[in-house]
N, C-alpha and C positions, 0 to 999 in steps of 0.2 A: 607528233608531239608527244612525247615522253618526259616524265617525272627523272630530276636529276638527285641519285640520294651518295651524298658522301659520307663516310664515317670514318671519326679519326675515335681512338680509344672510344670512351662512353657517350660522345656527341655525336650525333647523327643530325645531319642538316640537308632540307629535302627543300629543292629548287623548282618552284611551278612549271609548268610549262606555257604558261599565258604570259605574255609581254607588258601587259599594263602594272601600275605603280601602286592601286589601291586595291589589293588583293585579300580575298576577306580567308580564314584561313579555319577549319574547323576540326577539332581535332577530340571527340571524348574521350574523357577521361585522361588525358595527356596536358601536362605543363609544356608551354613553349616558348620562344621569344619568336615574334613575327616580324620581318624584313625586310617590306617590300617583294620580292616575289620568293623569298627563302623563309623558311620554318625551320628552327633552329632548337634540336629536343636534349637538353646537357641532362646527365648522367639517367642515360636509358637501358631501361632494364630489362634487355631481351625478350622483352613481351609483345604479342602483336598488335597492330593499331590497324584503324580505317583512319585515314585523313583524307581532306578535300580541298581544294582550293576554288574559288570562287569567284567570279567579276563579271558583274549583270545577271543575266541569264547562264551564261558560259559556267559550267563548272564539271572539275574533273578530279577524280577517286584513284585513291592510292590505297593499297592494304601493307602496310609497309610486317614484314616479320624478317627483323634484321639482328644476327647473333653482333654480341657488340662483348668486348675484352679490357678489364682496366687493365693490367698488366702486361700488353702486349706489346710488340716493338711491331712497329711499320719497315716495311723494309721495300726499297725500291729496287727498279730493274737491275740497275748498275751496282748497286749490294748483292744482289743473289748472282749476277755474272762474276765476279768479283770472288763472291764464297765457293763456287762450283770451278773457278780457273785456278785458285788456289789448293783447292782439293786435290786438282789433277795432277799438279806441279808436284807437292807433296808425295800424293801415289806412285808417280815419275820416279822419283827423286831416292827414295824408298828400293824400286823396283831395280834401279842403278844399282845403289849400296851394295843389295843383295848377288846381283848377280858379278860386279870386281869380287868381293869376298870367296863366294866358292869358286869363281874361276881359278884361283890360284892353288885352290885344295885338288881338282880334278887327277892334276896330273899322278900325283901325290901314291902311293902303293902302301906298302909296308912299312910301321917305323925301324926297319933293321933295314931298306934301303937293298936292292936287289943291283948286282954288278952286273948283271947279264945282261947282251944288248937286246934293244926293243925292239928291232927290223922285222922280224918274221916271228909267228907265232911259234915256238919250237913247243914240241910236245916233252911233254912232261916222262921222264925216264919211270915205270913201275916201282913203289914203295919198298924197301927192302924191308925183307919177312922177320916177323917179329921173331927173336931165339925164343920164347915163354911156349910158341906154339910150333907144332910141330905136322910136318905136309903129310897126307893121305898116302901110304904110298899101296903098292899094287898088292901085296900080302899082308895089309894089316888093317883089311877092314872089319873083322871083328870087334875094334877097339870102338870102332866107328857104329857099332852095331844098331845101339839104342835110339839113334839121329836119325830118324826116319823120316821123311818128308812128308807133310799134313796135308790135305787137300782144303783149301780153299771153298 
């Protein structure tokens, strides 16, 4: 037998566990409306409470410490399936866009657009030598003299 405690924003309403009709309810220092086997505590203030409920001898204790929200939305099962399957569709949807878009850039090279076919990698022909400079040749390395190579 367990205490049933609902809270909707700042109401909190707590359901005996005893079955009988004339339920004596006690509760200090707390306002409440009692009903029948419900204690019903409207704009509760996050504060903790001892309550009891009572019939004959029978009587059983609650320490109720219940955070309570005026401005909060309740939200059920099928809202938050609902928020989290649209989420995903979104992310989906999203992930699509992106990937049409640069599928079509991939192929894509240089914007001056190369004639040459694509079948086999062909290697690249060596750069022709700039005229500005001039090749090392086998009698003129004096010129070259001062280029020494630095050790690391």
């Amino acid at each position: 037998e367990k205490f049933l405690v609902e809270i909707s924003g700042t109401t909190v309403t707590i359901t005996c566990p005893l079955e009988e009709e004339n339920i004596k309810w006690e509760s200090p220092g707390r306002t409440g409306v009692a009903d029948k086997r419900r204690f019903i505590i409207k704009d509760h203030d996050s504060s903790p409470a001892n309550l009891s409920c009572s019939w004959g001898t029978e009587k059983h204790e609650l320490y109720l410490n219940a955070r309570v929200c005026a401005n909060c939305e309740e939200l059920d099962a099928l809202m938050v399936t609902g928020i989290i399957t649209a989420d995903l569709l979104i992310t989906l949807g999203v992930l699509i866009l992106v990937y049409y878009f640069s599928r079509g850039r991939r192929g894509r090279g240089s914007a001056g657009g190369d004639s040459r076919p694509r079948g086999q990698k062909m290697q690249r022909p060596p750069p022709v030598p700039n005229p500005d400079y001039e090749p090392i040749r086998k009698g003129q390395r004096e010129v070259y003299a001062g280029l020494e190579s630095r050790g690391f």
